[in-house]
N, C-alpha and C positions, 0 to 999 in steps of 0.2 A: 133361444135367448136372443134377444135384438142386441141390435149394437147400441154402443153411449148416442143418445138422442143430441145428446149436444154439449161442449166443451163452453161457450161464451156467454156471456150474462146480457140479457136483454135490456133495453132501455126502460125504466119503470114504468113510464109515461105506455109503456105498450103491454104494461101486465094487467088483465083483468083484477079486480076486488079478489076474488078467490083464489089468484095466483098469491096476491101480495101476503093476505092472511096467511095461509098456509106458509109462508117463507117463515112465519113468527113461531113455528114450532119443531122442534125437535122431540122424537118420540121413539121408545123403546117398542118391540116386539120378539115374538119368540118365533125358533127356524132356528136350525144351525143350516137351512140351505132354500132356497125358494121354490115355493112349488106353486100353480096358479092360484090357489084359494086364498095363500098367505093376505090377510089386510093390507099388511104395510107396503102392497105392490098399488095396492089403491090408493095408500093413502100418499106414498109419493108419485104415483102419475095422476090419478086425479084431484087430489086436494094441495099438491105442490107442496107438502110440508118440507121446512129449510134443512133438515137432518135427519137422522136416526144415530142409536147408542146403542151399543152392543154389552151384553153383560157374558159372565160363563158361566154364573151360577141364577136358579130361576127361584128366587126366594118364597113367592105362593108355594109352587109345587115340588120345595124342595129336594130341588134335583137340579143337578152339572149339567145337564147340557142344554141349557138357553141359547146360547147361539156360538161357541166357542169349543172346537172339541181338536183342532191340530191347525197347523200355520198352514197346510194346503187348503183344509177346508173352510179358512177366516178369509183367505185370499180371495178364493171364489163367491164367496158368499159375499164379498164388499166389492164383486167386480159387479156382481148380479144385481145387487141393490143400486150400483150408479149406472148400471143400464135403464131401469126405468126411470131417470130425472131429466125432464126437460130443462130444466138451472141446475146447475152443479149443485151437487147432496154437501152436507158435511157429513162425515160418515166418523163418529167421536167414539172415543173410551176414556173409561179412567183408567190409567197405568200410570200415577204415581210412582212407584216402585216400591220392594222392599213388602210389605203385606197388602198394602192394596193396589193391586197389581190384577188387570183381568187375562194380561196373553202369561199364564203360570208352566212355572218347567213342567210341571204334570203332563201340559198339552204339548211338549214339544218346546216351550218357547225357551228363552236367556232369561236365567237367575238375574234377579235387581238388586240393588241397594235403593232402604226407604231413604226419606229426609231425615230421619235423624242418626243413620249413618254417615251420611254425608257433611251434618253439621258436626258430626262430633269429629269428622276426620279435617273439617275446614280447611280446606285445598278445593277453591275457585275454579283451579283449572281442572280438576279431579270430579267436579260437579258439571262442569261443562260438559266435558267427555266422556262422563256417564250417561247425562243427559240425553248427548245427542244419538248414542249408542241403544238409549232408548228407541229412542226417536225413530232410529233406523230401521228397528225392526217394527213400531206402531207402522211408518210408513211402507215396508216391504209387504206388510198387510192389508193394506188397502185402507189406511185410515189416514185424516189428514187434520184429524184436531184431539186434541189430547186436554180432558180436564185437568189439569197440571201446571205451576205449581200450587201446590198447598202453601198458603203463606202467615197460614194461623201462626200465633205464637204461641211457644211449650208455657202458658202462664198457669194452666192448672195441672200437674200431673197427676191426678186423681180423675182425669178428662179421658171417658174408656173410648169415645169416637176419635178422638184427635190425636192428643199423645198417648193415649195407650196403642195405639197401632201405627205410630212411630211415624207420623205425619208431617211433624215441626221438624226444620231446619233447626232451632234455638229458640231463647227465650230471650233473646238479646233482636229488638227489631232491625236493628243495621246490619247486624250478623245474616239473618233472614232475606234481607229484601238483596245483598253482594248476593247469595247462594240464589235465591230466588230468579235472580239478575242473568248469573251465569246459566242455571237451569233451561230458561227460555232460549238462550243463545244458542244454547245448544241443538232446541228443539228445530230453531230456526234454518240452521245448517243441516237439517234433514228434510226441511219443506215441511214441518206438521207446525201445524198452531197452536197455542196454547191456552189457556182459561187461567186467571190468576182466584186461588177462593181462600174463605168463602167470605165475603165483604159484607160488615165492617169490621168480622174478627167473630173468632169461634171460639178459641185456645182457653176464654175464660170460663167458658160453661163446662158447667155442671153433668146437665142433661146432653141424650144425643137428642139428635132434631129427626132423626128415622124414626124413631120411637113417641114423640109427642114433643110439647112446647119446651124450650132452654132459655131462661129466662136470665140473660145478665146483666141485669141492670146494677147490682151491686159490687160484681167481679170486673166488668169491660173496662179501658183507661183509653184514653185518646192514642195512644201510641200504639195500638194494635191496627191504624190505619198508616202506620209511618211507609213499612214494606210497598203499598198499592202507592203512595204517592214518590216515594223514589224510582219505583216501576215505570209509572207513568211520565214522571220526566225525564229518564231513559230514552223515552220513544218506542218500548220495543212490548207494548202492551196488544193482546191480540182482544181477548175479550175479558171481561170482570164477572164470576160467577156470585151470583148474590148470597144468605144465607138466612134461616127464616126463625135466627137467634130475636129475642122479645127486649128490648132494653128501653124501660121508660125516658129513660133521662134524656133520650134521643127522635122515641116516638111512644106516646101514652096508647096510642090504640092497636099500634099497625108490628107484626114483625116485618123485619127488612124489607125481604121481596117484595111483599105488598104495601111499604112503607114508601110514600114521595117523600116525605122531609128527607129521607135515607139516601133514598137513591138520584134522587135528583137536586133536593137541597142541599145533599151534603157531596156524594159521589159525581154529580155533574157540575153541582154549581162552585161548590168547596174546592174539590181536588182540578177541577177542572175536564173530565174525563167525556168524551165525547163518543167513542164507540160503543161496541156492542155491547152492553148488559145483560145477561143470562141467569135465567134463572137457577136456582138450584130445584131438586124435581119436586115437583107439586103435588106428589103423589105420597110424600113423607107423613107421619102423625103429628109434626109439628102444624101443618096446614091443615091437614082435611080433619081432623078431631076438634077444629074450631070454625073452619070457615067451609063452607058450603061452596063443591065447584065453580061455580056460577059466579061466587061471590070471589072468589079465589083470581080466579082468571080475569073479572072487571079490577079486583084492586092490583094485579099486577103490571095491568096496561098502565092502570091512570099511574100507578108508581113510577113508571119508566120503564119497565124492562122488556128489551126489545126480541127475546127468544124466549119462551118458556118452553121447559122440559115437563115432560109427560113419559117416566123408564118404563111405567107399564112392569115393575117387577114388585114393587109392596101390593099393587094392583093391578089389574089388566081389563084396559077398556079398551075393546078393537073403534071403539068409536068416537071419541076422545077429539077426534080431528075436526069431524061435522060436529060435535057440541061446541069448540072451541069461534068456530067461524059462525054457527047460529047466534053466539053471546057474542062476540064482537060487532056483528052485523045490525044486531040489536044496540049495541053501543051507540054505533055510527046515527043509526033512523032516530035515537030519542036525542044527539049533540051531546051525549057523556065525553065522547071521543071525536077528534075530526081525522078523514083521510088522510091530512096534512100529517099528522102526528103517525099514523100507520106507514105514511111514504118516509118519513125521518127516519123509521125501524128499517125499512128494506134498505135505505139507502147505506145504515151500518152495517148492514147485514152482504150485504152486494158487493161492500169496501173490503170486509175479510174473504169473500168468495174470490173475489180477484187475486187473493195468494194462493190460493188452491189449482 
C-alpha cells in the first residue's frame, strides 16, 4: 500500500477538467478492505472523485458487511482509501446517533443517543458533549465528515423516515437550530465536519424519499427553514445536504435537489448561503423512479449543487463516475453549463477540504 499521495490542495487553475469534475462527487462502494480490483481505487486515483461514504449494512444484497465490521478494520480501511487521493478524500458517514448510527455497539463501537434523546433531555451542553464524543470516535476512524445534524422538524409524527427513527431534536425550530448549534460545536472540537439536512425540511412528509416521491406541498411551513438560517448566521455551517421532498408551492416541476428556484433562489439567494451544497444520494426512488440518470445529474448541476452523492447501496454502479463526467462534459460542449460555474463548485469544495 503506497503512502498518502498528498496532504495539500492544489491551485485549481492547475487541475485538469477531469480532476475538477470528479471533485463533484462523492460515492458509496462495497469492501470492508481494498484489494486491487476494488473500483473505488479507480475511481478515486483516476477519476479524482471528492469523497466516498461508507455504510455497514449493504441493502441490494442484504447483508452487514458493506464496509464496517470492527474499529480496527474501519480504521485501515479509511487509511487505505486516503492513500490513493491525490487531493484530500472526504471520507463521510451518517452517524447521527441513537438509530441511525453506522459505527453500532454490534461492531465494537460507543452506544449513542439519537436527536430526540437529546431534545427531550434539552441540555446544550449535554448535546455538545455527546456530540463531540461522537465526533471522536467518527474521527479516531478515519473519517472527517459526518452527515449530521438532522435539523428536520418532529412536525409529522406519523413520519416513519424522520421521527419515527428519532431524528428530530423537537418540533419547536429555535429549540432545533440551539441543539443543532451545539451539535456542530461539538463536532468541530474533534476536527470532523458536519452536513446540516435535509434542506428545505423533511419533518412534514409523509412519505420517505428512499422509497419514492414525498410530496409536501400541503404539510411544509416556512419555519422548517428557521434551524438552517440561525445555522448559517452562526458562522459554523460546514455543508447544507439537500433533500428531494416535491413541494409545489415552492417548485411546480423540480424536487429540491434538482430544484434552482430551491436551492439557489431560495438557499443561496434567500438565506444567503454560499458553500457547499450536497446532494442527498441520487440513488433514492424519490429520484430515479421519475427522472432518468442523465436527467438527474444535468438538473442537479443547473440547480446548484455542488457535490452529488452516488451510496451505491439502493443501487450499485461501479461506473457511475465516467457517466457522471461524460454528462457534464456534454453539458459544457453544448453552453447548458460554463467552467466558470464547475470552478465555483471546487472552489467550495477546496474551502471545506482546507479543515481536513
Amino acid at each position: 500500500m503506497s503512502a498518502t499521495r498528498s496532504s495539500s490542495l492544489p491551485d485549481i487553475s492547475e487541475l485538469s477538467l477531469d480532476q475538477k469534475l470528479g471533485q463533484m462527487l462523492l460515492l458509496g462502494f462495497r469492501g470492508t478492505r481494498l484489494t486491487g480490483e476494488n473500483p473505488v481505487i479507480t475511481d478515486i486515483r483516476d477519476r479524482h472523485i471528492g469523497g466516498v461514504i461508507l455504510f455497514d449494512y449493504d441493502l441490494m444484497r442484504k447483508s452487514g458487511d458493506r464496509n464496517i465490521v470492527s474499529p480496527e478494520q474501519v480504521a485501515q480501511l479509511t487509511s487505505d482509501l486516503k492513500s490513493h487521493a491525490e487531493i484530500p478524500l472526504f471520507v463521510s458517514i451518517d452517524q447521527e446517533g441513537g438509530v441511525v448510527n453506522r459505527l453500532k455497539p454490534d461492531y465494537g463501537f460507543t452506544p449513542t443517543l439519537s436527536h430526540k434523546k437529546l431534545g427531550e433531555n434539552d441540555d446544550p451542553a449535554q448535546t455538545l458533549k455527546h456530540a463531540r464524543e461522537i465526533a471522536e470516535e467518527v474521527h479516531t476512524s478515519g473519517f472527517n465528515l459526518n452527515f449530521a445534524p438532522c435539523v428536520d422538524l418532529a412536525a409529522n409524527k406519523e413520519n416513519k423516515a424522520i421521527y419515527g427513527r428519532e431524528r428530530c431534536f423537537s418540533d419547536d425550530p429555535e429549540m432545533v437550530a440551539l441543539h443543532a448549534g451545539a451539535y456542530i460545536r461539538g463536532h468541530h472540537e474533534a476536527g470532523v465536519l458536519t452536513a446540516v439536512k435535509h434542506f428545505p425540511g423533511h419533518g412534514s412528509s409523509r412519505e420517505d424519499t428512499h422509497l419514492g416521491m414525498a410530496d409536501v406541498t400541503e404539510t411544509w411551513q416556512e419555519h422548517e427553514m428557521l434551524p438552517y438560517q440561525r445555522i448559517l448566521d452562526e458562522g459554523i455551517c460546514d455543508m447544507v445536504m439537500t433533500t428531494h421532498i416535491f413541494n409545489r408551492r415552492l417548485d411546480p416541476e423540480y424536487p429540491a435537489t434538482l430544484s434552482r428556484k430551491i436551492l439557489t433562489g431560495i438557499l443561496r439567494e434567500r438565506l444567503g448561503w454560499d458553500g457547499v451544497i450536497i446532494s442527498d444520494d441520487l440513488q433514492m426512488k424519490a429520484i430515479t423512479a421519475h427522472f432518468g440518470m442523465e436527467t438527474a445529474m444535468k438538473r442537479a448541476l443547473l440547480a446548484g449543487v455542488d457535490m452529488l452523492i452516488y451510496g451505491n447501496n439502493l443501487d450499485f454502479d461501479s461506473e457511475i463516475a465516467g457517466k457522471f463526467l461524460r454528462v457534464a462534459k456534454e453539458m459544457l460542449e453544448k453552453g447548458e453549463i460554463t467552467e466558470e460555474h464547475i470552478d465555483a463548485s471546487v472552489r467550495r469544495i477546496f474551502k471545506r477540504k482546507e479543515k481536513i
